[in-house]
C-alpha positions, 0 to 999 in steps of 0.5 A: 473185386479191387476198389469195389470191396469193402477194403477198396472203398477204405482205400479210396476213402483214405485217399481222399481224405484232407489233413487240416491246418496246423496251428503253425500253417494258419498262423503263417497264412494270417501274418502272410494276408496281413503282411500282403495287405500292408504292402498292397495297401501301401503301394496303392497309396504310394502311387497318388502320392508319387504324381503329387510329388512330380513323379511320372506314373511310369516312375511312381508304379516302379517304386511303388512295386519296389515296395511291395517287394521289400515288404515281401518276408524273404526270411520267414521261411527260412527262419520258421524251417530252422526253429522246427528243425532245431525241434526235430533235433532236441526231440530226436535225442530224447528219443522221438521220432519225427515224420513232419516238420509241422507236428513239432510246433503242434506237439508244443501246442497239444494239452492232451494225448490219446495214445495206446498202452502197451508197449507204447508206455510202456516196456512190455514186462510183466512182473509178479507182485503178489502170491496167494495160495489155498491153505496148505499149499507152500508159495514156493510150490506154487511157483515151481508148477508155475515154472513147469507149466511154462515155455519161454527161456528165461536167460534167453528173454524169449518167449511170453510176457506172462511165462517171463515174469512167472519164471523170474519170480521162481528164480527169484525163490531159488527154483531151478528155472532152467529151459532145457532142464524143463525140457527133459523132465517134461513129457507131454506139453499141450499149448494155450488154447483160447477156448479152454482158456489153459495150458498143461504141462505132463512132467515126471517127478518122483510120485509119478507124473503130474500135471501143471496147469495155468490159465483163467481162474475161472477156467482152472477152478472147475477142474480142482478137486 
């Protein structure tokens, strides 16, 4: 129970983990060693120089601290914090958002991104770009079972991708696509099921009832005469 199971240990495990240096933070830290070295060394110099010169000890230490003091960068921080943020704010109008200052100077340095595709590339919408029917069997009869076999709402863009962008393509056909006319002249839906891999359609025409299947080819061939 708690941090002893499987998804405690995940827990602890995330929470133990080191996010590494951005290419910003070890450059920073190399120019702050490099600057700190400079003015040590300087100081430290300045001190044997400074009781040459006929200073007193007491004077050559101040001044010697005064410069190591003056070396100090007092406008890196503020002048690194404004550039990113002038990043943040470019992205930010091109649509991105920002969590950490840092990861702008990173993005600018990445050559590669790995990233999922749907919805993230993407915008989620589905199209029908081509239409093959058996012989004998009209394109336009096709899309017309296509759209009776079908639950979302066009005009309300509810509903699946899939169902969507068959619905458009029968619209486009001149087929009556229409959500609560489908409704009624439906008697009897059964839903996708993941193991038959189809979703049937009862609905009333003139010659009767008929059946309006989608689904996997594989899974609707064996049913066809």
């Amino acid at each position: 129970t708690g941090m002893a199971t499987q998804i405690g240990r995940i827990a602890a495990l995330s929470q133990r983990r080191h996010e590494p240096m951005t290419p910003l933070q070890i450059e920073v830290r190399r120019v702050a060693w490099i600057i700190t070295a400079v003015a040590v060394g300087a100081g430290a110099a300045f001190v044997p120089l400074g009781a040459l010169a006929g200073l007193s000890l007491r004077d050559a230490l101040i001044f010697a601290v005064g410069l190591l003091v003056a070396n100090v960068p007092e406008g890196l921080l503020p002048t690194i914090t404004l550039a990113l943020a002038v990043g943040v704010r470019r992205l930010a109008r091109a649509g991105a958002l920002v969590k950490r200052l840092n990861a702008v100077e990173t993005l600018g340095a990445t050559t590669v991104i790995c990233t999922d595709k749907t919805g993230t590339l993407t915008r989620n919408r589905m199209s029908v770009t081509e239409r093959w029917t058996a012989g004998g069997v009209e394109a336009r009869d096709l899309l017309a079972s296509a759209a009776a076999a079908c639950i979302a709402d066009l005009d309300e863009a509810h509903g699946d991708p899939t169902e969507l962008a068959l619905l458009e393509a029968a619209r486009a056909d001149g087929i009556d696509v229409d959500a609560t006319r489908r409704r009624d002249r439906q008697a009897a839906v059964f839903h996708f099921d993941p193991r038959l891999r189809i979703m049937s359609a009862v609905a009333s025409s003139p010659d009767g009832a008929v059946i309006h299947v989608k689904g996997a080819i594989d899974a609707i061939l064996p049913r066809c005469a």
